[in-house]
C-alpha positions as CSV (number, residue, x, y, z in Angstrom):
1,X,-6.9,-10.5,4.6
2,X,-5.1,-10.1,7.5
3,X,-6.8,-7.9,10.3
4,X,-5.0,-4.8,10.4
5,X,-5.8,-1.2,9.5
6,X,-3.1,-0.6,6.8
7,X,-3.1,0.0,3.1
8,X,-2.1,-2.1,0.7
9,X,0.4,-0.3,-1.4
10,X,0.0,0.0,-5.1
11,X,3.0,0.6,-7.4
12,X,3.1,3.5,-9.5
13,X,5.9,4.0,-11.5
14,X,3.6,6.1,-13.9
15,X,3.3,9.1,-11.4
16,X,6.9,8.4,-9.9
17,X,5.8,8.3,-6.5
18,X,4.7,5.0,-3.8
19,X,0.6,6.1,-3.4
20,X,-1.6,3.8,-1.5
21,X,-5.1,3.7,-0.1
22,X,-7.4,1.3,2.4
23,X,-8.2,-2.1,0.6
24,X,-10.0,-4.2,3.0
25,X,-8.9,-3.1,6.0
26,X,-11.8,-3.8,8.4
27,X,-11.8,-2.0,11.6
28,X,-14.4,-3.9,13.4
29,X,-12.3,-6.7,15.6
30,X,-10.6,-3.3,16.7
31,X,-13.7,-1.8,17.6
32,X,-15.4,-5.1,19.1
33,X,-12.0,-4.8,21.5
34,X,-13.8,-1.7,23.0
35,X,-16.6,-0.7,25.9
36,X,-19.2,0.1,23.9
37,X,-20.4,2.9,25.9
38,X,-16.9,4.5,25.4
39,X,-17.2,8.0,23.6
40,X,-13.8,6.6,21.7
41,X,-15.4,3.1,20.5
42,X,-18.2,5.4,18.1
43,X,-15.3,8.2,17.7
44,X,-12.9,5.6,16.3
45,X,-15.1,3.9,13.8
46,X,-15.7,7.2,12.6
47,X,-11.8,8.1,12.3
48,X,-11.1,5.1,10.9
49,X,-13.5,5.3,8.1
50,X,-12.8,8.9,7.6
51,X,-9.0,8.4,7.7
52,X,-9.5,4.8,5.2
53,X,-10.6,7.1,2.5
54,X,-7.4,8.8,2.0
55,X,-4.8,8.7,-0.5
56,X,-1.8,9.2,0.0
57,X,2.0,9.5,-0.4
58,X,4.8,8.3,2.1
59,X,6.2,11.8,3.0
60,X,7.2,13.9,5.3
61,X,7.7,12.6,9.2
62,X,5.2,14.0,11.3
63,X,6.2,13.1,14.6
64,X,2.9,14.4,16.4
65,X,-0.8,13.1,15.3
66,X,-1.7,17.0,15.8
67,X,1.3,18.1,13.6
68,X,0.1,15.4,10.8
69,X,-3.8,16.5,10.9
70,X,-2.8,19.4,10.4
71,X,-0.2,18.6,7.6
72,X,-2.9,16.2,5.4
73,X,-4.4,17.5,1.9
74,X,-5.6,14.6,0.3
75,X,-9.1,13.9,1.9
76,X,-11.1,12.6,-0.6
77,X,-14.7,14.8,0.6
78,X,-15.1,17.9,0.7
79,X,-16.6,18.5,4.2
80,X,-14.3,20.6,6.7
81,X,-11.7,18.3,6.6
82,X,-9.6,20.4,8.9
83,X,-11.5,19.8,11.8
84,X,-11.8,15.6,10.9
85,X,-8.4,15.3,10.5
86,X,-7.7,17.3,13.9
87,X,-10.6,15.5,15.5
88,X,-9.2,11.9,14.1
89,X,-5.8,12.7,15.3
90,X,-7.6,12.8,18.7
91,X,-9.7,9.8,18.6
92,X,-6.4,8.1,17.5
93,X,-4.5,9.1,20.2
94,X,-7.2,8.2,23.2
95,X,-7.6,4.6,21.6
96,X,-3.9,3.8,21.8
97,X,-4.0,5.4,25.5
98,X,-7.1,2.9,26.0
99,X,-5.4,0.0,24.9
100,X,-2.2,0.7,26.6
101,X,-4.4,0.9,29.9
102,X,-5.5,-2.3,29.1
103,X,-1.8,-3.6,28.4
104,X,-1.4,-2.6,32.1
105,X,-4.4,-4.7,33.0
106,X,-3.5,-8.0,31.9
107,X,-0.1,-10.0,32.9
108,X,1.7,-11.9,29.8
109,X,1.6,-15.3,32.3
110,X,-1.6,-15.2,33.8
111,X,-3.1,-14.5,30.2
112,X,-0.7,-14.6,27.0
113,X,-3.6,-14.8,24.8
114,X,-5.1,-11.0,25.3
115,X,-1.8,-10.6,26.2
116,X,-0.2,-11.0,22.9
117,X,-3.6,-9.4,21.2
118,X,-3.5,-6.5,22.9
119,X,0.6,-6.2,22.0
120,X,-0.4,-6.5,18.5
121,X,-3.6,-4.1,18.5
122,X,-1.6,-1.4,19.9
123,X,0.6,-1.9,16.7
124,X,-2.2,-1.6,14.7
125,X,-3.4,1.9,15.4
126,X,0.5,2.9,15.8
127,X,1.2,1.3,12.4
128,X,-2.2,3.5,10.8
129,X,-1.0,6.4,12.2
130,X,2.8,5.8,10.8
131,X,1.6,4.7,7.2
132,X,-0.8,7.9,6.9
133,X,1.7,10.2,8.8
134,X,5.3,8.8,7.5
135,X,5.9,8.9,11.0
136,X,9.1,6.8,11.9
137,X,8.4,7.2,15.5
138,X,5.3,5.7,15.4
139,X,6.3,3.1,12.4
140,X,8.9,2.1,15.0
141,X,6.6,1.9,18.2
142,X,4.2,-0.2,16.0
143,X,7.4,-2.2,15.1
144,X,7.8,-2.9,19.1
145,X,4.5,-3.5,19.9
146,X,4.4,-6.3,17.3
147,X,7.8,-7.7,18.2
148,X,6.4,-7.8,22.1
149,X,3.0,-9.5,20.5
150,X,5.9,-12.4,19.3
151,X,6.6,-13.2,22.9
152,X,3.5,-14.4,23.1
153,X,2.8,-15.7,19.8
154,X,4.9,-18.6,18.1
155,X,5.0,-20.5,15.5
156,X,4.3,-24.1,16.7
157,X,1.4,-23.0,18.8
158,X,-0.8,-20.0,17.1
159,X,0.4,-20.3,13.5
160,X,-2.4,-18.2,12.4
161,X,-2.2,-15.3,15.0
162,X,1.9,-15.2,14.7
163,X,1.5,-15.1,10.6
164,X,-0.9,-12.4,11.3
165,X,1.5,-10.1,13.2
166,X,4.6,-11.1,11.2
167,X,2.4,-9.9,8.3
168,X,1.7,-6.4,9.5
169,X,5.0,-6.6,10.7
170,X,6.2,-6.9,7.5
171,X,3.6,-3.7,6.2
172,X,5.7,-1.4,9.0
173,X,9.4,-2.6,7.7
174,X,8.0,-1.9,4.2
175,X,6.7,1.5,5.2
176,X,10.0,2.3,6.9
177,X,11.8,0.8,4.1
178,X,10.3,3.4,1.3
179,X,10.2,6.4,3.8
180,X,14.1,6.4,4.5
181,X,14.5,4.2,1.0
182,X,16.6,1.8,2.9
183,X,17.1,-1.5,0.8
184,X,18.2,-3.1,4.0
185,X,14.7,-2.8,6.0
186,X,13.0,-3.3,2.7
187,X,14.7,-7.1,2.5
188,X,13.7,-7.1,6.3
189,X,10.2,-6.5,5.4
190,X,9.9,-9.4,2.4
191,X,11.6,-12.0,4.8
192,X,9.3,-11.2,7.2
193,X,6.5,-11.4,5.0
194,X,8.0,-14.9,3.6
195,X,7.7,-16.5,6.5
196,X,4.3,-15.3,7.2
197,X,3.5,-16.8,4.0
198,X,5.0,-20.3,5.0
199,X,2.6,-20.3,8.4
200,X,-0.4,-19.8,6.1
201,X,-1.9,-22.6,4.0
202,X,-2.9,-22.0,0.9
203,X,-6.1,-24.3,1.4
204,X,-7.3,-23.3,4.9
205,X,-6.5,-19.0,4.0
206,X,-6.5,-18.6,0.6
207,X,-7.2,-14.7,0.7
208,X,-4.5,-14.2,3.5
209,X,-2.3,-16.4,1.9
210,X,-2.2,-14.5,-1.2
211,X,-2.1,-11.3,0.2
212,X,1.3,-12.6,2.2
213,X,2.6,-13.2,-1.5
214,X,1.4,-9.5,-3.3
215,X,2.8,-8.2,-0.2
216,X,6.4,-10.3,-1.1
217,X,6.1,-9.5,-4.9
218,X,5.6,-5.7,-4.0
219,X,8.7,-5.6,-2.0
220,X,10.9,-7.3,-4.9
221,X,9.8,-5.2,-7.1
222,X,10.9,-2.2,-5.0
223,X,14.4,-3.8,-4.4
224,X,14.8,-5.2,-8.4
225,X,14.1,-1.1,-9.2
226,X,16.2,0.8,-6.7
227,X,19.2,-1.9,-6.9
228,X,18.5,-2.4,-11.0
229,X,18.2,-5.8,-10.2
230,X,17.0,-7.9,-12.7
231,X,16.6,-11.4,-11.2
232,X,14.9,-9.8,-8.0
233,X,12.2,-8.2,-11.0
234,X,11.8,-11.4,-12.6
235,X,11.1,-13.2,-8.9
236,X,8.9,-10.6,-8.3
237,X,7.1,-11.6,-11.4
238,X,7.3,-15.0,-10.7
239,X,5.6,-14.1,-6.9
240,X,3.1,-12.4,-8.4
241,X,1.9,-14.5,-11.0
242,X,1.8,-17.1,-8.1
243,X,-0.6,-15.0,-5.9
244,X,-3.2,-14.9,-9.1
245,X,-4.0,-18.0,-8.5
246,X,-6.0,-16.8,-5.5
247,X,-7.1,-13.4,-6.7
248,X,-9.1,-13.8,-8.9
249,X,-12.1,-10.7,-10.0
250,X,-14.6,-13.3,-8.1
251,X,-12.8,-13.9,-4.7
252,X,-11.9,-10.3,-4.5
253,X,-12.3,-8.1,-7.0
254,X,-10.0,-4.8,-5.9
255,X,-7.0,-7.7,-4.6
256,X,-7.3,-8.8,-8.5
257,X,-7.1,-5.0,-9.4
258,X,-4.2,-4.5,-7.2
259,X,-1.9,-7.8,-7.8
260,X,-3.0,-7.0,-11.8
261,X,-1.9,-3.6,-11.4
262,X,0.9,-4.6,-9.6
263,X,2.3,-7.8,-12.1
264,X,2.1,-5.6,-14.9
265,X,4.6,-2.5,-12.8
266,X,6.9,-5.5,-12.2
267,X,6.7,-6.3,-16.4
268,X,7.4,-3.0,-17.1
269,X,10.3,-2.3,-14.5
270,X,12.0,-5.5,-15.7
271,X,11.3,-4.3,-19.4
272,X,12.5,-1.0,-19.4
273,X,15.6,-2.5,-17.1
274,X,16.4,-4.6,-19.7
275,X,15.2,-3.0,-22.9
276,X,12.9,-6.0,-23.2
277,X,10.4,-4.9,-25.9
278,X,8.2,-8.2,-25.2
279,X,8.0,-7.8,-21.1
280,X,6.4,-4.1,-21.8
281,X,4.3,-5.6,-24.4
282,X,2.9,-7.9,-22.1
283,X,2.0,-5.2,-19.2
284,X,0.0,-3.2,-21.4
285,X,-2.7,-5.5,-22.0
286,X,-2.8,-6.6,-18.4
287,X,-2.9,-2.8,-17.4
288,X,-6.1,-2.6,-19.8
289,X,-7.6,-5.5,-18.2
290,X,-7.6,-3.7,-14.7
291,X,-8.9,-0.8,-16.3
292,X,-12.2,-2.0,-17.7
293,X,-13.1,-4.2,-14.5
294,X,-12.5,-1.1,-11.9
295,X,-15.6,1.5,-11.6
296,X,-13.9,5.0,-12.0
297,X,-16.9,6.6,-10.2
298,X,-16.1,4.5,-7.2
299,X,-12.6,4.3,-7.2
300,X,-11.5,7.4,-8.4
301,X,-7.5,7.4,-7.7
302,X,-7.5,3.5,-8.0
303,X,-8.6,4.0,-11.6
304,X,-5.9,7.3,-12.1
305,X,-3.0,5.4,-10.9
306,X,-3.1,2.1,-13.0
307,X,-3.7,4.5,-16.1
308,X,-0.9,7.0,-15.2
309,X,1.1,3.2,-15.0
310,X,-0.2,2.1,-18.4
311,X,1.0,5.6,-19.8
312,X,4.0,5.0,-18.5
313,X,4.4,1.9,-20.0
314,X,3.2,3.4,-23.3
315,X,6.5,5.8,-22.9
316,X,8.6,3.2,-22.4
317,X,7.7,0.9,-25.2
318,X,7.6,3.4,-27.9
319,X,11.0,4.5,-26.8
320,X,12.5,1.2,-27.0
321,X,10.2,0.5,-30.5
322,X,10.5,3.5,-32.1
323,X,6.5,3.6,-32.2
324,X,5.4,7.5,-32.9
325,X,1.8,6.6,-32.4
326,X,2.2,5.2,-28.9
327,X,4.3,7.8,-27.8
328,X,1.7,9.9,-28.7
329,X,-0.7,8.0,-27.3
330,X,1.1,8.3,-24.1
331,X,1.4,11.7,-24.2
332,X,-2.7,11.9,-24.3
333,X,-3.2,9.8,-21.9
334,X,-1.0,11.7,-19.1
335,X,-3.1,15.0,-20.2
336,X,-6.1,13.2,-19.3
337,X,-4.5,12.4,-15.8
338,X,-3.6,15.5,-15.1
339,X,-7.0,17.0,-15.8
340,X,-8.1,14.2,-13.3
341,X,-5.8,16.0,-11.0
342,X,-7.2,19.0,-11.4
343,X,-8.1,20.3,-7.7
344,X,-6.1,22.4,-5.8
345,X,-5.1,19.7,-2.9
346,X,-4.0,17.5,-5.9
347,X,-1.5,20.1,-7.4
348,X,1.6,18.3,-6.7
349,X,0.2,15.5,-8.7
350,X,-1.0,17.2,-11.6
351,X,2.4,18.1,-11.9
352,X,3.4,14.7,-12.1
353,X,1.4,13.6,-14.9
354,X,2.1,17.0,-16.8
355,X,5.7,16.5,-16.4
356,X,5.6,13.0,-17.5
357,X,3.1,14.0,-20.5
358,X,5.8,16.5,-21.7
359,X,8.4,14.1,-21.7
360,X,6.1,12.0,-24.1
361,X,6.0,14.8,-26.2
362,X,9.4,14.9,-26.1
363,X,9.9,11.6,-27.0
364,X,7.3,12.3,-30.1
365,X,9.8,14.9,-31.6
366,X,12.6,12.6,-31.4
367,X,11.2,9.6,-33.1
368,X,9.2,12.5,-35.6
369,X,13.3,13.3,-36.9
């Protein structure tokens, strides 16, 4: 993977809303960056941690880190996770004031190297803070700091390092893209991530290389659903089957889960687009496959989300196929979702799955007539 401290975003048409959560993201060349003896180098592997195990969804714009800490309900443990989050929000903030003190150290001539690293590690945190928060202002400063990183870093000379930023690059214009649902940055953010793709070799960065690709089937997928598009569904097919290749359960078993998770959202959007019985066939099974191979003790909302999905594509098929049982089946399935949701800080999704799980029944009485 590329190092950066974002989520990868999973697609979940079964809840109706864009959830995500950390996959990968390691903190460490961040922290390495860092005086060791600094109060903020322990305090910010903490935060980072702390803040990685979140779930989330990209709502509302926060535009200060207190104003966010204070806004977050979706902390997976159960210790006074008011006083993390404010105490995160903290850490955050002295880190980028760190780095931006460094920024003021170096001189893009005399070193372009730390000068472009430092550019792009600034972005970083920014960019964490804007995918937790839904902050534009900070999506946007992230998008600056990576743009300035550029300067420095070009095709021709640091393929690598450039693909690197215009990958997170891409992760901010797709952030933006689904906060202000703007198709425009959204097509921003899968050219960007295209030609990060084209800078990575398949053979020399396999894992990176695929990731560039999810991260471009992702963003079709987005684009084929809010324009209705069906060719842009079936290339974002087509991308995803492509990334499989790479991510495979043995290379890395969550990217498999994800890129599964997410070929078999892009099956389903493109079947229930086009009332194609066969392409919702096919995502169920796929769905199940992700199912058995994730450990729902260990990935609790990872293993919520691809079933809310596969009930959703349950729905969809038995509309289109007339099939009682599998609406029914559907209906059962979101009940059990919404029991999963059962804590007070998850309300707004237990709602979710309830609503969808009456619409299912719904859909029962209709094909019952």
């Amino acid at each position: 993977m590329p190092q950066h401290l974002y989520a990868e975003t999973l697609l979940t048409p079964g809840l109706g809303v864009p959830m995500a959560w950390r996959y990968e993201n390691d903190a460490r060349y961040l922290i390495e960056l860092l005086d060791k003896d600094s109060p903020v180098c322990g305090a910010l592997s903490q935060a980072i941690d702390r803040y990685g195990d979140t779930f989330f969804e990209l709502a509302p714009n926060k535009e200060t880190l207190i104003e966010w800490a204070n806004s977050q309900n979706t902390l997976v443990d159960t210790a006074d996770v008011r006083e993390l989050r404010l105490g995160g929000a903290h850490v955050f903030q002295q880190a980028i004031e760190l780095f931006q003190g460094l920024q003021m150290m170096v001189e893009k001539q005399d070193d372009p190297v730390k000068w472009s690293a430092i550019h792009h590690n600034i972005g970083d945190v920014m960019g964490f803070i804007g995918q937790r928060s839904g902050s534009v202002h900070f999506l946007e400063q992230a998008a600056m700091s990576y743009e300035q990183a550029l300067e420095a870093r070009t095709f021709n000379e640091t393929p690598f390092e450039w693909a690197n930023t215009q990958y997170n690059l891409g992760m901010v214009m797709q952030t933006l893209g689904q906060i202000e649902d703007d198709a425009r940055m959204l097509k921003q953010a899968a050219e960007t991530y295209k030609q990060a793709s084209t800078a990575l070799k398949r053979e020399e960065h396999p894992n990176t290389w695929a990731a560039a690709l999810c991260s471009v089937g992702n963003v079709l997928c987005m684009l084929g659903t809010h324009r209705k598009g069906a060719r842009t569904l079936e290339q974002s097919v087509v991308v995803m089957r492509n990334a499989m290749v790479e991510r495979t359960p043995d290379k890395s078993a969550y990217g498999w889960a994800i890129t599964q998770n997410n070929l078999a959202a892009a099956l389903q959007a493109l079947g229930t687009h086009e009332e194609d019985i066969s392409s919702l066939e096919e995502s169920i099974p796929i769905y199940d496959a992700t199912l058995k191979a994730l450990p729902k003790e260990e990935v609790p909302m990872m293993w919520a989300m691809v079933s809310a999905n596969r009930a959703a594509a349950m729905h969809a098929l038995a509309a289109e196929s007339d099939y009682v049982d599998m609406a029914l089946t559907a209906a059962s399935e979101f009940d059990k979702i919404a029991e999963l949701f059962a804590g007070e800080e998850l309300t707004h999704y237990r709602q979710l799955a309830e609503e969808r799980r009456d619409k299912s029944k719904e859909l029962v009485k209709l094909l019952e007539v």
